[in-house]
DRENFI-416222 format. One line per 10 residues: number of its first residue (from 1); their letters; for each residue x negated, y, z negated of C-alpha. Coordinates in Angstrom, 1 decimal. Layout:
<atoms>
NUM) A) X Y Z | ...
</atoms>
This chain:
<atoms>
1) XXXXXXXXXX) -152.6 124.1 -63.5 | -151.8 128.0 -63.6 | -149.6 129.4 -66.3 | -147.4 131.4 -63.3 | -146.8 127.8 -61.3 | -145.6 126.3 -64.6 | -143.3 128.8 -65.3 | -142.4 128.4 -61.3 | -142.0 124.7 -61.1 | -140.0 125.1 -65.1
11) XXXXXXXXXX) -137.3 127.3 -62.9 | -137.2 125.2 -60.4 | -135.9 121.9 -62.5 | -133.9 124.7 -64.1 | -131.7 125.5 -60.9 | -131.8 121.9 -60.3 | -130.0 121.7 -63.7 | -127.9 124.5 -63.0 | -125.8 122.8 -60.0 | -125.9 119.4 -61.7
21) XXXXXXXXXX) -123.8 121.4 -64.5 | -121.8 123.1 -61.8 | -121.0 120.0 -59.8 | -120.1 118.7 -63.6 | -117.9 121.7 -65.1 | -115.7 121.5 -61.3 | -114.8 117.6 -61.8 | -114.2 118.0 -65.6 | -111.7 121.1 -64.4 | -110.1 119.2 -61.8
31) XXXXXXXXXX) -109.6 116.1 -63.9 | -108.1 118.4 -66.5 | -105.6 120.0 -64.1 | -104.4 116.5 -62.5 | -103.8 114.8 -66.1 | -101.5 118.0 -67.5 | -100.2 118.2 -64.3 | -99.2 114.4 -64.7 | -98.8 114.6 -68.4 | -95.8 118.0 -67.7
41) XXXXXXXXXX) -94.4 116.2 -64.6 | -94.1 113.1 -66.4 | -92.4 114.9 -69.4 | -90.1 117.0 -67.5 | -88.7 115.0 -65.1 | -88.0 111.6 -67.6 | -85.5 113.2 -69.7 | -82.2 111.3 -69.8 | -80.6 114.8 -69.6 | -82.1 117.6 -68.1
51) XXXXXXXXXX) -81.5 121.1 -68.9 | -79.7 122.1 -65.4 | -77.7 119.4 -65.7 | -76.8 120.4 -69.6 | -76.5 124.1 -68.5 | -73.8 122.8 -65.8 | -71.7 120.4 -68.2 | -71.5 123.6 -70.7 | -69.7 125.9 -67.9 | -67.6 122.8 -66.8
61) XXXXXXXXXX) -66.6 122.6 -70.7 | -66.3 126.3 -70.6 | -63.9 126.4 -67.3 | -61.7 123.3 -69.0 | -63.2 120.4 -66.9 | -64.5 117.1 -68.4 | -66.8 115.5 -66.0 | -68.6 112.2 -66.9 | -72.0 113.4 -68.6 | -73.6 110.5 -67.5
71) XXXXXXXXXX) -72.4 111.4 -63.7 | -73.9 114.8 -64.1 | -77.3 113.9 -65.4 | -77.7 111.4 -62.9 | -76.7 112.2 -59.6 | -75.4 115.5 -59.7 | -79.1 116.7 -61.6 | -81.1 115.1 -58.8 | -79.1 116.5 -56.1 | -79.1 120.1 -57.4
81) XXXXXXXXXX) -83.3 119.5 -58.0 | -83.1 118.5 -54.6 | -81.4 121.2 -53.4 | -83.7 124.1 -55.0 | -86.6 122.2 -54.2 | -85.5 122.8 -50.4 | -84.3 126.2 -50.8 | -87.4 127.3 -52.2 | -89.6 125.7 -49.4 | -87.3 126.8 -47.1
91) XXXXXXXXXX) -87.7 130.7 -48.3 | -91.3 129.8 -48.7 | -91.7 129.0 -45.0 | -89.9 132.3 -44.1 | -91.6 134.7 -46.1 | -95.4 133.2 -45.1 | -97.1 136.6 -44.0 | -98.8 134.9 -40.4 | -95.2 134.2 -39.7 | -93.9 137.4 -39.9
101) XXXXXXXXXX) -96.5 138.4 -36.8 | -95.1 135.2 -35.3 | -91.6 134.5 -36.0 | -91.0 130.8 -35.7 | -87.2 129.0 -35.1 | -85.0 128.6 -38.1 | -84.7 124.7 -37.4 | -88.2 124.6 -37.1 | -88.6 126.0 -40.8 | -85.8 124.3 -41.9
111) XXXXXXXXXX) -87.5 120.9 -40.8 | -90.7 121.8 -42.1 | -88.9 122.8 -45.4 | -87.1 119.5 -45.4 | -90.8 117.3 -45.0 | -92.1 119.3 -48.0 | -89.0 118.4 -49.9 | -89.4 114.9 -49.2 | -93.0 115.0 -50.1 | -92.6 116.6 -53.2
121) XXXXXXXXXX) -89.3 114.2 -54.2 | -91.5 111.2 -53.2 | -94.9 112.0 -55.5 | -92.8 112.9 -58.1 | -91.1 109.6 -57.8 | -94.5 107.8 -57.9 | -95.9 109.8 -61.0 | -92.5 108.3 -62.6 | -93.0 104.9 -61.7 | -96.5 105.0 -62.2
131) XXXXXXXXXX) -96.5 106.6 -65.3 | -93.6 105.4 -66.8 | -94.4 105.8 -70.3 | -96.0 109.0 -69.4 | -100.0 110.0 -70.4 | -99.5 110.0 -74.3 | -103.0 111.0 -74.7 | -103.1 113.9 -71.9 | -103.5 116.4 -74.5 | -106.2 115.2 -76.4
141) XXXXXXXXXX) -108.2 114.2 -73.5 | -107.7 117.6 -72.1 | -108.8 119.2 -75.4 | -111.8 117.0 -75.0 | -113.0 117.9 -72.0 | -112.0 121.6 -72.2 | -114.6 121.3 -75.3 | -117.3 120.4 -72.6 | -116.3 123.1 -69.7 | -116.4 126.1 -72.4
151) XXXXXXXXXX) -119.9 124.4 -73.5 | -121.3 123.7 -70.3 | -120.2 127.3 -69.2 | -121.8 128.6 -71.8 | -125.4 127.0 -70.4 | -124.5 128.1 -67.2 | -124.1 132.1 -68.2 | -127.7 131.4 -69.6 | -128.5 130.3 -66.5 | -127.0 133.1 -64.5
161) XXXXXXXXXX) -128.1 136.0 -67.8 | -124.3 136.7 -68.3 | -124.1 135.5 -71.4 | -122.6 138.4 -74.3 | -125.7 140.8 -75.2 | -125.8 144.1 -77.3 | -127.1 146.5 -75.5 | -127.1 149.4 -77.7 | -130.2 147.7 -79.1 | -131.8 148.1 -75.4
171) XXXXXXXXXX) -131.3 151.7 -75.6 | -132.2 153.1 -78.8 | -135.9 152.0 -78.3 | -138.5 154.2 -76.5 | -139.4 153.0 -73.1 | -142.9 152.0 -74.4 | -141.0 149.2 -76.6 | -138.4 148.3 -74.4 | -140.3 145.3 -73.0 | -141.4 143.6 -76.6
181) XXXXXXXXXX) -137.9 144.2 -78.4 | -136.2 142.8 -75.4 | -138.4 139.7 -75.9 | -138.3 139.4 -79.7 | -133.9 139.4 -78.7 | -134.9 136.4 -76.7 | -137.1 135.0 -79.0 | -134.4 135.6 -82.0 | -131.8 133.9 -80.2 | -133.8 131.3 -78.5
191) XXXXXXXXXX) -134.5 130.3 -82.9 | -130.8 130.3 -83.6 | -130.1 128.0 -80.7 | -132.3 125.9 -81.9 | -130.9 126.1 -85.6 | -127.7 125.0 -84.3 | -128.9 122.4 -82.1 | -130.2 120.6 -85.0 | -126.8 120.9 -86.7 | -125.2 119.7 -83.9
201) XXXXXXXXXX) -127.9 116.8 -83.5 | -127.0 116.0 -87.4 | -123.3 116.1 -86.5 | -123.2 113.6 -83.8 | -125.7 111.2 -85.7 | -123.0 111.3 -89.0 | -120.4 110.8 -86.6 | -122.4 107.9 -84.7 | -123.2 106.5 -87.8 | -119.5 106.1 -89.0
211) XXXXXXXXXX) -118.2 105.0 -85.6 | -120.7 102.0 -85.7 | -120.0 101.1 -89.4 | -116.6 100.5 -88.5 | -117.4 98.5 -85.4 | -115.5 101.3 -83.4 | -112.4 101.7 -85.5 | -113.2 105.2 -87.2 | -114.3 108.2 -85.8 | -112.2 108.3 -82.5
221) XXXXXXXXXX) -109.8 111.2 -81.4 | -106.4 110.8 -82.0 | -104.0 108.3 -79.7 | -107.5 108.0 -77.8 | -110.3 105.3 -78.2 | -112.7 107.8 -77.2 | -115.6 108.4 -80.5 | -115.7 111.8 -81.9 | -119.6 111.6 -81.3 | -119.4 111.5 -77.9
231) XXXXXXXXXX) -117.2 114.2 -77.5 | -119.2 116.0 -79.6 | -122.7 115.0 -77.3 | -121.7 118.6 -75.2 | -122.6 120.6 -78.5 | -126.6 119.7 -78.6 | -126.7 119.6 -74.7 | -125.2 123.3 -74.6 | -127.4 124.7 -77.5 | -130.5 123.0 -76.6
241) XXXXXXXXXX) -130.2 124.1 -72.6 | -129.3 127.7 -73.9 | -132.4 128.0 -76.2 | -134.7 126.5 -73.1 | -133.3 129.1 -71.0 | -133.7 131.9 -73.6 | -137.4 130.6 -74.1 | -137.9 130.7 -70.5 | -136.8 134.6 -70.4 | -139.4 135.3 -73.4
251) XXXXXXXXXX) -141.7 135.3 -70.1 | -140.2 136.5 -67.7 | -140.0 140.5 -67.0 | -136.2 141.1 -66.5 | -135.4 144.0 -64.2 | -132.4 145.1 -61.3 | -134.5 143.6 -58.5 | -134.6 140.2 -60.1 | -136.6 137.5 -62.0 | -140.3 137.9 -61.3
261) XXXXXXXXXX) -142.6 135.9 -63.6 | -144.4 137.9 -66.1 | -147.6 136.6 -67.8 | -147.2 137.5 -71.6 | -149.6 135.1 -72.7 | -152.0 132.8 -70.8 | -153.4 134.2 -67.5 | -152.3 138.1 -68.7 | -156.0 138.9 -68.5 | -156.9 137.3 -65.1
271) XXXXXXXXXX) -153.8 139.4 -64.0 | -155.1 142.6 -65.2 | -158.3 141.8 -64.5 | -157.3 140.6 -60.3 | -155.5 144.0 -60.3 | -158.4 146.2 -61.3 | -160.1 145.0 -59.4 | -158.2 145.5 -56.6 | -158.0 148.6 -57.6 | -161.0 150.1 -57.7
281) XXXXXXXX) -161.5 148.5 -54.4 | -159.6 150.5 -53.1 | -161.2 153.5 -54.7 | -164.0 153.2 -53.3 | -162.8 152.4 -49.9 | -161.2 155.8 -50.2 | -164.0 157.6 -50.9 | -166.0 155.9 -48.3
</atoms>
């Protein structure tokens, strides 16, 4: 098998790779957007007295009234959360920018308004009742996984050669040695990404080690039952995928048109070789 259809058939499991960590990063954001969203809803909307309703009993206090405080944070709170709720879906609907080219009725905003008030009143209900104790580990978890988008990320910049360069490097070299220092970068970083993915291979295998000792009592993340090593499983993925990648660009000639595989080692003498000939082909055809 040719050196150029290894490194061909190497890129193609690569970009195979790549959307697998795509289709990944997009769930693990998603899941961290629904569990804060549940986690703040959850928080917010629980407390016996809620800070509109506290801001109204201190200018009833002020003006020399003494409602019931239980009266106020209970049904007066959920009818003025109600009431905001409408008024800003109602504005919402008013102010959408197709509208303005087509003005609709002002019942027909106002019942539209009214539906998404009653939508919104109705799943915040059901994250209450669901959740009634709330998602006491939302935080952690989130940590967690944002731990594994910035990681995965950072593979996928590899991927997509956006990761952080210096590139005064690039341009304090002659032409001539443009090509070979930009190759020893890759092959310098490609040998630190390594470094650290053994580190990071030690890491999880203390923290395995630990977590099976105990018979899964140690080594978790806090108010979770989730082990630290498996968290931690993102770190030797990230580091070993980013020194592949940077290994892969050791041979490959980097340029504004694009990747085009560049034979640096085997086959770079058939290469030259095809293309004198070729050449001088052409010479003599000329001449002819």
């Amino acid at each position: 098998m040719s050196w150029p259809k290894v490194l061909k058939d190497v890129k193609k499991v690569d970009d195979l790779v790549y959307r697998a960590e795509r289709t990944v990063a997009w769930v693990i954001f998603l899941t961290m957007a629904s569990v804060m969203f549940v986690y703040a809803t959850q928080r917010i909307f629980s407390r016996p007295e809620g800070r509109l309703s506290t801001l109204l009993l201190y200018f009833l206090d002020a003006m020399g009234l003494s409602p019931d405080p239980t009266f106020v944070h209970g049904a007066v709170s959920l009818t003025l959360n109600v009431l905001i709720a409408f008024g800003l879906s109602y504005v919402a609907m008013r102010t959408r920018v197709e509208d303005k080219k087509k003005p609709r009725s002002v019942p027909f905003d106002l019942a539209r308004a009214a539906g998404v008030t009653v939508l919104m009143t109705g799943f915040i209900a059901s994250i209450l009742a669901i959740f009634p104790n709330g998602l006491a580990w939302g935080p952690k978890v989130t940590l967690c996984l944002l731990l594994w988008v910035g990681f995965i990320g950072a593979s996928m910049s590899a991927f997509e050669k956006r990761h952080l360069a210096v590139e005064i490097g690039e341009k304090i070299w002659p032409p001539s040695l443009a090509g070979p220092m930009k190759r020893l970068s890759f092959v310098c970083t490609t040998l630190f990404c390594a470094f650290i993915f053994t580190l990071a291979v030690q890491s999880v295998s203390l923290y395995r080690d630990d977590w099976i000792q105990s018979n899964g009592l140690a080594g978790l993340i806090d108010t979770t039952s989730i082990p630290r090593w498996v968290v931690l499983l993102v770190l030797p993925y990230s580091f070993g995928m980013m020194g592949l990648r940077f290994a892969l660009q050791i041979f490959t000639k980097l340029d504004a048109g694009g990747d085009e595989a560049l034979l640096v080692a085997l086959g770079a003498g058939h290469l030259t070789g095809s293309t004198s000939t070729s050449t001088s082909g052409e010479k003599r055809e000329g001449e002819t």
